[in-house]
N, CA, C and O of each residue as an XYZ file, in Angstrom:
576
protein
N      33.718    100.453     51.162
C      33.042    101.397     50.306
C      33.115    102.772     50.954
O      32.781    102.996     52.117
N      33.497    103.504     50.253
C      33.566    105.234     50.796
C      32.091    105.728     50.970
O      31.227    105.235     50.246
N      31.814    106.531     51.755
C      30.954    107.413     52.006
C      30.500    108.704     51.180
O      31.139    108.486     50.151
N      29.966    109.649     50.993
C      29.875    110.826     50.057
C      28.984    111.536     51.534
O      27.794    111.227     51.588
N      29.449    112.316     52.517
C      28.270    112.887     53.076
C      28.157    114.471     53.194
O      28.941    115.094     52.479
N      27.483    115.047     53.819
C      27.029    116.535     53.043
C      27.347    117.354     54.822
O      26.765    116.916     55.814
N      28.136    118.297     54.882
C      28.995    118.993     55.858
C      27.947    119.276     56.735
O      26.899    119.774     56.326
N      28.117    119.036     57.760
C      26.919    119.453     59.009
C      26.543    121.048     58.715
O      25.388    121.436     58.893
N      27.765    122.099     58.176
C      26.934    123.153     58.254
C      26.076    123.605     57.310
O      25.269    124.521     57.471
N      26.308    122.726     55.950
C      24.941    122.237     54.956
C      24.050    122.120     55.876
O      23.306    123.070     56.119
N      23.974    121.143     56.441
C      22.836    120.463     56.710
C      21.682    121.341     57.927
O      20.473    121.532     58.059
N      22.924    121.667     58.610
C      22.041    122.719     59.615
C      21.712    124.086     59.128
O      21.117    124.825     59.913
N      22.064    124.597     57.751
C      21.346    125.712     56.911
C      20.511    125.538     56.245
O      19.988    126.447     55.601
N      19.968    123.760     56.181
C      18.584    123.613     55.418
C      17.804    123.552     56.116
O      16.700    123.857     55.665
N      17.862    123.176     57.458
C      17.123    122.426     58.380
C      17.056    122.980     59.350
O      18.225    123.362     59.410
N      16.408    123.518     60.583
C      15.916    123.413     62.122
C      14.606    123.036     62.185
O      13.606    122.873     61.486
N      15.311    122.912     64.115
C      14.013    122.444     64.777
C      13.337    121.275     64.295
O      13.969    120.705     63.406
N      12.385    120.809     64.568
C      11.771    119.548     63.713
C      11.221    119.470     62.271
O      10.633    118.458     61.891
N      11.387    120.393     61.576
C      11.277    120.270     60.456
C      11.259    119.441     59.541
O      10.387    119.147     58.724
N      12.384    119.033     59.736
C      12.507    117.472     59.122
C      12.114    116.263     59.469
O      12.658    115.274     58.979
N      11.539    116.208     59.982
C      11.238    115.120     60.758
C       9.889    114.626     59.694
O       9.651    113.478     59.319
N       9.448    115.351     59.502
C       7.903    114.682     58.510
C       8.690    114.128     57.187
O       8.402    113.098     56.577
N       9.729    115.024     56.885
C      10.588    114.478     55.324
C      11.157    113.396     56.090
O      10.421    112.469     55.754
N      11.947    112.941     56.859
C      12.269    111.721     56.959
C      11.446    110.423     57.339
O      11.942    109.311     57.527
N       9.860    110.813     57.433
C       9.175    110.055     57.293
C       8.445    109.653     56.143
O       7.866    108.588     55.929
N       8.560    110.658     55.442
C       8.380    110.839     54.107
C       8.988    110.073     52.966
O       8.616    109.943     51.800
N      10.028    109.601     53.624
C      10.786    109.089     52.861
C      10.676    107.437     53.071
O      11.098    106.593     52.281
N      10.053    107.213     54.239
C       9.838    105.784     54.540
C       9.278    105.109     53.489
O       9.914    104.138     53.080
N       8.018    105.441     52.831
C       6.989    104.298     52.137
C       8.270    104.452     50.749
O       9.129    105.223     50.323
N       7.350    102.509     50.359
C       8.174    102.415     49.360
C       7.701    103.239     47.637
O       6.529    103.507     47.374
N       8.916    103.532     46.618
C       9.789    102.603     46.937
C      11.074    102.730     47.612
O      11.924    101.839     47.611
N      11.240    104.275     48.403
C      12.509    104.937     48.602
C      12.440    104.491     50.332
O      12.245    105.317     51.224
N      12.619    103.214     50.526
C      12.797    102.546     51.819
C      13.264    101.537     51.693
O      12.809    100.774     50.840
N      14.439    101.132     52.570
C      15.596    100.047     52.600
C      15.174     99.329     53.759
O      14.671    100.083     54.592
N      15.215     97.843     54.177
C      15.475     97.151     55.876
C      16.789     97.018     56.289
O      17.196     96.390     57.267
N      17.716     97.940     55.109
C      19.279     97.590     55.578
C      19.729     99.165     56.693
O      19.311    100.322     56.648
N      20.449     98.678     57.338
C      20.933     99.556     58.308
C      21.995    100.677     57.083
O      22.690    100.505     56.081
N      21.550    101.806     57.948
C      21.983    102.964     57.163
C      21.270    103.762     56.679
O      21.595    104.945     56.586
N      19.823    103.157     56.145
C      19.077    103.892     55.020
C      18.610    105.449     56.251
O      18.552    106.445     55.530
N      18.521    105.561     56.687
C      17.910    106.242     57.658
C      19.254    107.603     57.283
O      18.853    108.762     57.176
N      20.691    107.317     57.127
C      21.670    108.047     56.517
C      21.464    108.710     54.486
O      21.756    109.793     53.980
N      20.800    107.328     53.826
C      20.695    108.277     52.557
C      19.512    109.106     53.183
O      19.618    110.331     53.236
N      18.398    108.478     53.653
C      17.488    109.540     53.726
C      17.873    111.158     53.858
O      17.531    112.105     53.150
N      18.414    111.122     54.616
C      19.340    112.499     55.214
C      19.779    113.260     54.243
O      19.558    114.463     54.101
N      20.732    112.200     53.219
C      21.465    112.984     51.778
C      20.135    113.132     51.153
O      20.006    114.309     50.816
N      19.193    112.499     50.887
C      18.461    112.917     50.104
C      17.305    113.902     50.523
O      16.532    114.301     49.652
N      17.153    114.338     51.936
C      16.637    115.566     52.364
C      17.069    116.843     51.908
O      16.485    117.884     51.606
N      19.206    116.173     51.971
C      19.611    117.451     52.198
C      19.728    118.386     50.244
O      20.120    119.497     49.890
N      19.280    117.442     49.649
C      19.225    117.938     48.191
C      18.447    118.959     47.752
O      18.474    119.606     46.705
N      17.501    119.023     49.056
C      16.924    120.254     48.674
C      15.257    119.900     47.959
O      15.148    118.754     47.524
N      14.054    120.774     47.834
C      12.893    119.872     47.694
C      12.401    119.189     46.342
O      11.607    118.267     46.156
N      13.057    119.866     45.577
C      13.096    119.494     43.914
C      13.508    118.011     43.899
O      12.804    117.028     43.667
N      14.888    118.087     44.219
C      15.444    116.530     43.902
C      14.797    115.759     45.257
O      14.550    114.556     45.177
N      14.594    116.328     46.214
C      13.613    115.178     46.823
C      12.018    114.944     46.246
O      11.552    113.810     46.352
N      11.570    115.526     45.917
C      10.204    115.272     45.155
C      10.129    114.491     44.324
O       9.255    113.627     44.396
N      11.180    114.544     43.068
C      11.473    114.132     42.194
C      11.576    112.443     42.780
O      10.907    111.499     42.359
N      12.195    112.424     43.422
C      12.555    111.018     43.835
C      11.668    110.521     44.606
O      11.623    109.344     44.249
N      10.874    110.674     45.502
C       9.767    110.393     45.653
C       9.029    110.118     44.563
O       8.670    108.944     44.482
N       8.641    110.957     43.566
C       7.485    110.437     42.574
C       8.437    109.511     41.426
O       7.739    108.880     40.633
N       9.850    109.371     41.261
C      10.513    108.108     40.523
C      12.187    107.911     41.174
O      13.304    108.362     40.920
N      11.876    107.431     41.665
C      13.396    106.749     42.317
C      14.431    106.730     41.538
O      15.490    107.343     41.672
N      13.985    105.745     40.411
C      14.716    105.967     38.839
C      15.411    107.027     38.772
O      16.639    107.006     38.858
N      14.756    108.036     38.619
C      15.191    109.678     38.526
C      16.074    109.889     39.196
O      16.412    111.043     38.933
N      17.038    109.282     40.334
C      18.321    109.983     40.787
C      19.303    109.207     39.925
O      20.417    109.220     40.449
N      19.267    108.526     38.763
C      20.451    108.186     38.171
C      20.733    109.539     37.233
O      21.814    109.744     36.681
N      19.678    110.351     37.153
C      20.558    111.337     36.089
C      20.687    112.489     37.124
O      20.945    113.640     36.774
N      20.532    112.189     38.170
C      21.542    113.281     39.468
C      22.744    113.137     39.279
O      23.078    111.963     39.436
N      23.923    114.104     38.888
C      25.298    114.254     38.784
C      25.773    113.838     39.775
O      26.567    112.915     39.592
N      25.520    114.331     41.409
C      26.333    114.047     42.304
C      25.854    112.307     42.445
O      26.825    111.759     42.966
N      25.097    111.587     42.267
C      24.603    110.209     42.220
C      25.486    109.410     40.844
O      25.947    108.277     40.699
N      25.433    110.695     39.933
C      26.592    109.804     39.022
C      27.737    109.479     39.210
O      28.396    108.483     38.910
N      28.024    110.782     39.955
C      30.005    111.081     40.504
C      29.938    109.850     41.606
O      31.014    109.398     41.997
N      29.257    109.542     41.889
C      29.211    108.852     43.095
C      29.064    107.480     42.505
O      30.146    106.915     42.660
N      28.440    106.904     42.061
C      28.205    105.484     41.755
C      29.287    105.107     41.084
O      29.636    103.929     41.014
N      30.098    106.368     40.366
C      31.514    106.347     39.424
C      32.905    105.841     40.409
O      33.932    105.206     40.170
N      32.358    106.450     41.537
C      33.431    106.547     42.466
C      33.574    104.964     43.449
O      34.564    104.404     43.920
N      32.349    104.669     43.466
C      31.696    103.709     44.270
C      31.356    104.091     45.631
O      31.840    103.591     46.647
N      30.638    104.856     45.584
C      30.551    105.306     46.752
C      28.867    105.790     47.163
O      28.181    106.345     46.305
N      28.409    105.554     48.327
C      27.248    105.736     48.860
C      26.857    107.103     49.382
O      27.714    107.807     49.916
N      25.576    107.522     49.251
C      25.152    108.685     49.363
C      24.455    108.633     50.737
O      23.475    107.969     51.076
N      25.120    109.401     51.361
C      24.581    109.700     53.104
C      24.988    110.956     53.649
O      26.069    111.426     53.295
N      24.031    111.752     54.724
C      24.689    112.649     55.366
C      23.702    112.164     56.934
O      22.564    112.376     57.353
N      25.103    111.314     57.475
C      25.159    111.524     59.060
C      24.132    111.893     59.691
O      23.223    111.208     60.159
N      24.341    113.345     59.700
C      23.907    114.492     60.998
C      22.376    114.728     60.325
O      21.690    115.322     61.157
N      21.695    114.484     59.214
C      20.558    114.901     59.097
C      19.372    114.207     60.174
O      18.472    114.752     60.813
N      19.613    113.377     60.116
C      18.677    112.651     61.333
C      18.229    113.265     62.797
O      17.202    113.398     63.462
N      20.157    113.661     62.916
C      19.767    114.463     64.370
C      19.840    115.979     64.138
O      20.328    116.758     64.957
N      19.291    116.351     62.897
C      19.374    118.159     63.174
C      18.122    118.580     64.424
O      18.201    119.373     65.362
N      17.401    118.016     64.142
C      16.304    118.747     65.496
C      16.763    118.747     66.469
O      16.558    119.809     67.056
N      17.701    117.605     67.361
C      18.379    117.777     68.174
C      19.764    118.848     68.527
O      20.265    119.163     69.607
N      20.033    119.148     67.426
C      21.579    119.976     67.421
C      20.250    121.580     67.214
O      20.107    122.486     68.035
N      19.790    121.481     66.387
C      19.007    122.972     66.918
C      18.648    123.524     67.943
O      18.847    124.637     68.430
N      17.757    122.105     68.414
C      17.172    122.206     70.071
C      18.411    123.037     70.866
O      18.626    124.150     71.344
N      18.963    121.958     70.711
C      20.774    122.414     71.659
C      21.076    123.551     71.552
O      21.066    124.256     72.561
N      21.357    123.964     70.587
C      21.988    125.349     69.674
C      21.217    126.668     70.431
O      21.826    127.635     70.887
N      20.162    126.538     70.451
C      18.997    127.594     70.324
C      18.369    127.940     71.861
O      17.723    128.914     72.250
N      18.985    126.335     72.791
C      18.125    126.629     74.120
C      19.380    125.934     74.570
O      19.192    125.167     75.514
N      20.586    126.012     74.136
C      21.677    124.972     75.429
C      21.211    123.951     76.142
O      21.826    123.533     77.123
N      20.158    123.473     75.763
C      19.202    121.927     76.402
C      19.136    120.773     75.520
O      19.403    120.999     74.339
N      18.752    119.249     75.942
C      18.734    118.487     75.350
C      17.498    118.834     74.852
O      17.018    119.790     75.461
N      16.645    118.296     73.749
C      15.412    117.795     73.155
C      15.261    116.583     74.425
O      15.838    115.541     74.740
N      14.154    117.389     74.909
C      13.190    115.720     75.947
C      13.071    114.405     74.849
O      13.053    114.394     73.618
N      12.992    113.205     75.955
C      13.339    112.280     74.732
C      11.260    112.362     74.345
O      10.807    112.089     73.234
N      10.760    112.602     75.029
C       9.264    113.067     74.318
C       8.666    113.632     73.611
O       7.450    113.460     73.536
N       9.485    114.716     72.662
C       9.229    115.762     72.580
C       8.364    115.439     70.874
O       7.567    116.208     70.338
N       8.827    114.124     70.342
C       8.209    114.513     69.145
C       8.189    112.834     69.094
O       8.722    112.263     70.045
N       7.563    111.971     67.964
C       7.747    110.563     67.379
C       7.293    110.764     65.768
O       6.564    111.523     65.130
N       8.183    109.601     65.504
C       7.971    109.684     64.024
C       6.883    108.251     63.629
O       7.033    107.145     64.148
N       5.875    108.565     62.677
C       5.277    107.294     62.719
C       5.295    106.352     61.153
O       4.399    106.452     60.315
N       6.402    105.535     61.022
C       6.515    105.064     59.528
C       4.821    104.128     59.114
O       4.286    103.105     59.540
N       4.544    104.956     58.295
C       3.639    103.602     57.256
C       4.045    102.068     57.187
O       5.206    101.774     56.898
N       3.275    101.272     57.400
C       3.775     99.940     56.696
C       4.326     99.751     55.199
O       3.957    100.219     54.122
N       5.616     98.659     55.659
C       5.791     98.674     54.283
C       4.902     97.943     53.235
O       4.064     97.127     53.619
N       5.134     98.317     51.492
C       4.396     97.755     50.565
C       5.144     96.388     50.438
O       6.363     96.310     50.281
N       4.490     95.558     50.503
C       4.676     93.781     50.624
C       5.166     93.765     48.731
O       5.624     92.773     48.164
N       4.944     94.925     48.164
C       5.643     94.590     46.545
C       7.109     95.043     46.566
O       7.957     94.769     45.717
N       7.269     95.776     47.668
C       8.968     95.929     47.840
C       9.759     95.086     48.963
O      10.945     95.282     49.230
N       9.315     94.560     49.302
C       9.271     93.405     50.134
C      11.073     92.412     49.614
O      11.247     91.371     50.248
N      11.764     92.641     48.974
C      12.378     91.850     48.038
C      14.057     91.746     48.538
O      14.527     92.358     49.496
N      14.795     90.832     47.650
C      16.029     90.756     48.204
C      16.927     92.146     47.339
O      17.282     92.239     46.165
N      17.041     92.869     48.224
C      18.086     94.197     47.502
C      19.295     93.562     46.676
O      19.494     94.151     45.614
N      20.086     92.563     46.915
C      21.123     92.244     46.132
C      20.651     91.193     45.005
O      21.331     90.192     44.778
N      19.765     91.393     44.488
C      18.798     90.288     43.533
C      19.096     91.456     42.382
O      18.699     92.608     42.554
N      19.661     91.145     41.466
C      20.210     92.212     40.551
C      19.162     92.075     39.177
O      19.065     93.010     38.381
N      18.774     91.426     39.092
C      17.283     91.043     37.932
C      16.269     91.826     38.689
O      15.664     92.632     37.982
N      16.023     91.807     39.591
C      14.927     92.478     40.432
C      15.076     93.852     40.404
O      14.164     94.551     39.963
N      16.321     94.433     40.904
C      16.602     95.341     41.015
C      16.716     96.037     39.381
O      16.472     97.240     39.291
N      17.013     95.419     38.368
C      16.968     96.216     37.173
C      15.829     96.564     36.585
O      15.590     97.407     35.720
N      14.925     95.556     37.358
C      13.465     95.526     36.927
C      12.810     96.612     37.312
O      12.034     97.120     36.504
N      12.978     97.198     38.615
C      12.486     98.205     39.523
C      13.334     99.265     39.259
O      12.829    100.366     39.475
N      14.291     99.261     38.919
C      15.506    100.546     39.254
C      16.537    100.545     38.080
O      17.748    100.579     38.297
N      16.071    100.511     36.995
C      16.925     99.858     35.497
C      18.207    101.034     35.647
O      19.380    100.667     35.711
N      17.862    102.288     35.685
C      19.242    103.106     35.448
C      20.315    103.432     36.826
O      21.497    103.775     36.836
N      19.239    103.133     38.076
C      20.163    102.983     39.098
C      21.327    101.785     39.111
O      22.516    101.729     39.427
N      20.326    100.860     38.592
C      20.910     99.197     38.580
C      22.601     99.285     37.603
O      23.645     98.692     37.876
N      22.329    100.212     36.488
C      23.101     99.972     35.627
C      23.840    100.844     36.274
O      24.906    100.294     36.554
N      23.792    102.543     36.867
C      24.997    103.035     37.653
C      25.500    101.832     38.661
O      26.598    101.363     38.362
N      24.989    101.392     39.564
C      25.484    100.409     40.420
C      25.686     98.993     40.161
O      26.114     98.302     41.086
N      25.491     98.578     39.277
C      26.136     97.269     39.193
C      26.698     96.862     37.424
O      26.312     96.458     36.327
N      27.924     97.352     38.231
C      28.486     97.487     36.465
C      29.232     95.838     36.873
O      29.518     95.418     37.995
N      29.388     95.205     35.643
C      29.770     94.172     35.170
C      31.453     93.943     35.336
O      32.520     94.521     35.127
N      30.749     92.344     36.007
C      32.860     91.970     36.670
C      33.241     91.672     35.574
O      32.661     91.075     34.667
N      34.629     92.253     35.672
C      35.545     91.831     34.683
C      36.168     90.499     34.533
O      36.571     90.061     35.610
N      36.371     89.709     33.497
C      37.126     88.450     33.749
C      38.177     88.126     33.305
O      38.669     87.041     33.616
């Protein structure tokens, strides 16, 4: 599966310093939280959208199927991530003082998850149930 991710120098013109760091915690509670490795990467794309389309998705998840670049993308088959958002506080730190970020310098603290999202992600009844227009961008019907 291809990638879709958003150019580090995007990402470091939305973002310094720790800034982000509360939005990527923000993004933890459900329902916009995965246990699959990666999610910690859409989070990032979906920081880097800017605060509208992250709000938006926060208050309905649903709501990124009529995001264009989420359409072009699910068209394409391809997953929405940007990399480097995770570590912009670190590349600022760097940038700004030629030093690492101490590994102390900040922690992020996720909420527990909601035991109603609790569920198998590739359960495609489930998932249409919770996510009907995502479901239908992403799981279009095998051909026979």
């Amino acid at each position: 599966m291809h990638k879709t991710s958003v150019s580090q120098s995007r990402v470091h013109g939305r973002a310094s310093g720790t800034a982000g760091l509360p939005l990527l915690s923000g993004v933890f509670p459900p329902p916009l939280w995965s246990p699959r490795s990666g999610f910690d990467y859409f989070r990032g794309w979906l920081i880097a959208q800017g605060r509208t389309v992250f709000h938006q998705a926060l208050a309905d998840p649903d709501s990124l199927a009529g995001n264009p670049v989420v359409v072009q993308a699910a068209a394409a088959g391809e997953d929405l991530w940007c990399e480097d958002m995770p570590g912009v506080a670190w590349d600022a730190h760097l940038a700004a003082t030629g030093e690492q970020l101490p590994a102390d310098a900040f922690t992020i603290r996720y909420p527990p998850l909601d035991p109603d999202w609790d569920f198998d992600f590739d359960d495609e009844a489930e998932m249409r149930r919770r996510l009907p227009r995502l479901t239908t961008l992403y799981h279009q019907p095998e051909e026979a």
